[in-house]
N, C-alpha and C positions, 0 to 999 in steps of 0.2 A: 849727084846727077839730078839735075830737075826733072820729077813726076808732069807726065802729063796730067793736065789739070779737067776734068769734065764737072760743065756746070748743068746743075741738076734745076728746071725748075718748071711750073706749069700751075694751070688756076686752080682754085681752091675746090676740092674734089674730083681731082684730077686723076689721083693714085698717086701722087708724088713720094707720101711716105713709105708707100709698097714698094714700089721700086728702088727703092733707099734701103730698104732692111732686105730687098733678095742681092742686090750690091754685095751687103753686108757679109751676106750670108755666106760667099763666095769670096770672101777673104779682102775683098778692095774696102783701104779706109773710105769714110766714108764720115765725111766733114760739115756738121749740122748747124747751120747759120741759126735758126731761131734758136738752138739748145745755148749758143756761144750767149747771141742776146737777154736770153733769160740770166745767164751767169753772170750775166753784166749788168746786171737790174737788182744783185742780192744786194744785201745790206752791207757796208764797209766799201762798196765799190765805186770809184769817183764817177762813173758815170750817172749810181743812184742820186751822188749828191748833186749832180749838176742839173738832174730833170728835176729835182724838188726845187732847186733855186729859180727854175725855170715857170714850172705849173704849180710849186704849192704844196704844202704842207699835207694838204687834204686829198693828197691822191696816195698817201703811204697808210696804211694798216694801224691800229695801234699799239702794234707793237715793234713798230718801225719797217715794217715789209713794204714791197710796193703792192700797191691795189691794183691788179694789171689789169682789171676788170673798169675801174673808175679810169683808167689813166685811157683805155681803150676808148669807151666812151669821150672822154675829153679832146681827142684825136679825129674821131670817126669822119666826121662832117667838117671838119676843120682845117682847109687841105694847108692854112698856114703855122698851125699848130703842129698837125703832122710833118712836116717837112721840117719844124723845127727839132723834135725828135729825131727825124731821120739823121741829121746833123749832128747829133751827140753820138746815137748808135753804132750808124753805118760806116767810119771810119774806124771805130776801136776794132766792130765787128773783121773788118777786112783784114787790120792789122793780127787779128789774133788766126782768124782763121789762115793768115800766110806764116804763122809763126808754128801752129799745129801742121798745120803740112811738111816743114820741116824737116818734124820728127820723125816721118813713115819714109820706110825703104820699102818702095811697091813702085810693079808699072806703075801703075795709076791710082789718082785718089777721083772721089769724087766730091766736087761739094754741093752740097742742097742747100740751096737758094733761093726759097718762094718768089721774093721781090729781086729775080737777078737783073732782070731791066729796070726796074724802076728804080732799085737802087744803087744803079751805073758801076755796077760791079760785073760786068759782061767783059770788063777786061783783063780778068783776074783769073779767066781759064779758056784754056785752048780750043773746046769745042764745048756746043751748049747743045743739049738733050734735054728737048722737051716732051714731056706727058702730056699727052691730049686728048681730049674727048669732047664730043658735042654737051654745049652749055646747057642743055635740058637736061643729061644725063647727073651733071655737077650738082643743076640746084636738086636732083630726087637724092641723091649722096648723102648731101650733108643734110638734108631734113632728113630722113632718114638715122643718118650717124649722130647729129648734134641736138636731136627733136625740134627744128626751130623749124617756122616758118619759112613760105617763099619769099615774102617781101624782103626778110631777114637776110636771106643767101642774096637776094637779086641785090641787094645794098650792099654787099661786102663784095659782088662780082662790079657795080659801078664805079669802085675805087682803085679794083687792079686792071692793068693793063689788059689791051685786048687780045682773044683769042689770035687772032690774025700779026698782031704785033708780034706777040709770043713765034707766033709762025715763021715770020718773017726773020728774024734773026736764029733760027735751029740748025745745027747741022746735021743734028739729028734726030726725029718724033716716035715716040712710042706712041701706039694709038693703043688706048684703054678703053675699047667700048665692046670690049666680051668678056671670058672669064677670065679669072687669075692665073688659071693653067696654061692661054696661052698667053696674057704679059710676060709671065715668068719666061716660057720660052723663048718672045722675043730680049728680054732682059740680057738671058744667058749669052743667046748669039749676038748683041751689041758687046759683051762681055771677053767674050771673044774676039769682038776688031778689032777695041781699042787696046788689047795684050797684044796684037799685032803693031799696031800704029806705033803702041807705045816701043819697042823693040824698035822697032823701024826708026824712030826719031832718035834712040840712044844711039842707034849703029851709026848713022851719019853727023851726031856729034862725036865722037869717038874717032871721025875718019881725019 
């Protein structure tokens, strides 16, 4: 029986990974797009070899790792280099992530998704819950979290999609602009409709 699918996604200091590991916490898989792409970047993997034939020799370690550091850089500003990446990525990615979902006998999985718009994989689950917070809150986050600069975060916020976009396609928002004790409680009670929904969708296929 196919899991309902909920896609997890919102801007960079958002809380997206909190609310990914209270998921967690609470027994729903819970299916991590960047973890898959990192696994897809080790060494021996054909997607490593196809981004070095692509950028070069000089974006790998020396000792054959990827530099995710030089390759980020190489990418940042570059929106026809990044897209060329996304291209290698973002199909293995979706392919693996459909092949791990699979596996799990749950209502629901979830998958976390940073780039679920951008990287036109918004059709690869039933409903989209997004994290949201006002953009002043994100860039004091991650200066804060990361030690970096504003100009830093306000450049990594000009290349993702906008607050409003993100908006615009949700079926669902968690707002993260108080504590964790109450994300958590709204976490729990979405947690709860979609063990509904999800029931509800198996009963009328079943019928």
């Amino acid at each position: 029986m196919r899991l309902l699918r909920v896609g997890l996604t919102g801007g960079i200091g958002s809380g997206k990974t909190t609310v990914a590991e209270r998921f967690a916490m609470m027994g729903v898989p819970v299916i991590d797009a960047d973890g898959i792409s990192r696994a897809l970047c080790e060494r021996g993997q054909p997607a490593l070899d196809e981004i070095v034939a692509v950028f070069g020799e000089n974006i790998l370690n020396a000792d054959g790792s990827l530099d995710r550091a030089s390759l980020r850089e190489r990418v940042f500003f570059d929106e026809m280099a990044r897209r060329t990446l996304e291209s290698i990525l973002h199909p293995r990615v979706r392919m693996e992530m459909n092949r791990l979902i699979d596996v799990y006998e749950a209502p629901y999985a979830v998958l976390a998704v940073p780039l679920l718009l951008e990287s036109g994989m918004v059709d690869c689950v039933d409903r989209v819950l997004v994290v949201d917070c006002p953009e002043a809150a994100q860039i004091q986050r991650v200066m804060g979290r990361d030690g970096v600069t504003r100009a830093h975060v306000e450049s990594i916020l000009s290349v993702q999609c906008t607050r409003n976009a993100r908006l615009a396609i949700a079926d669902d928002v968690l707002l993260n602009d108080s504590d964790q004790e109450s994300l958590f409680k709204e976490v729990d009670a979405l947690h709860q409709r979609y063990l509904q929904w999800a029931m509800q969708t198996r009963s009328l296929n079943a019928e």
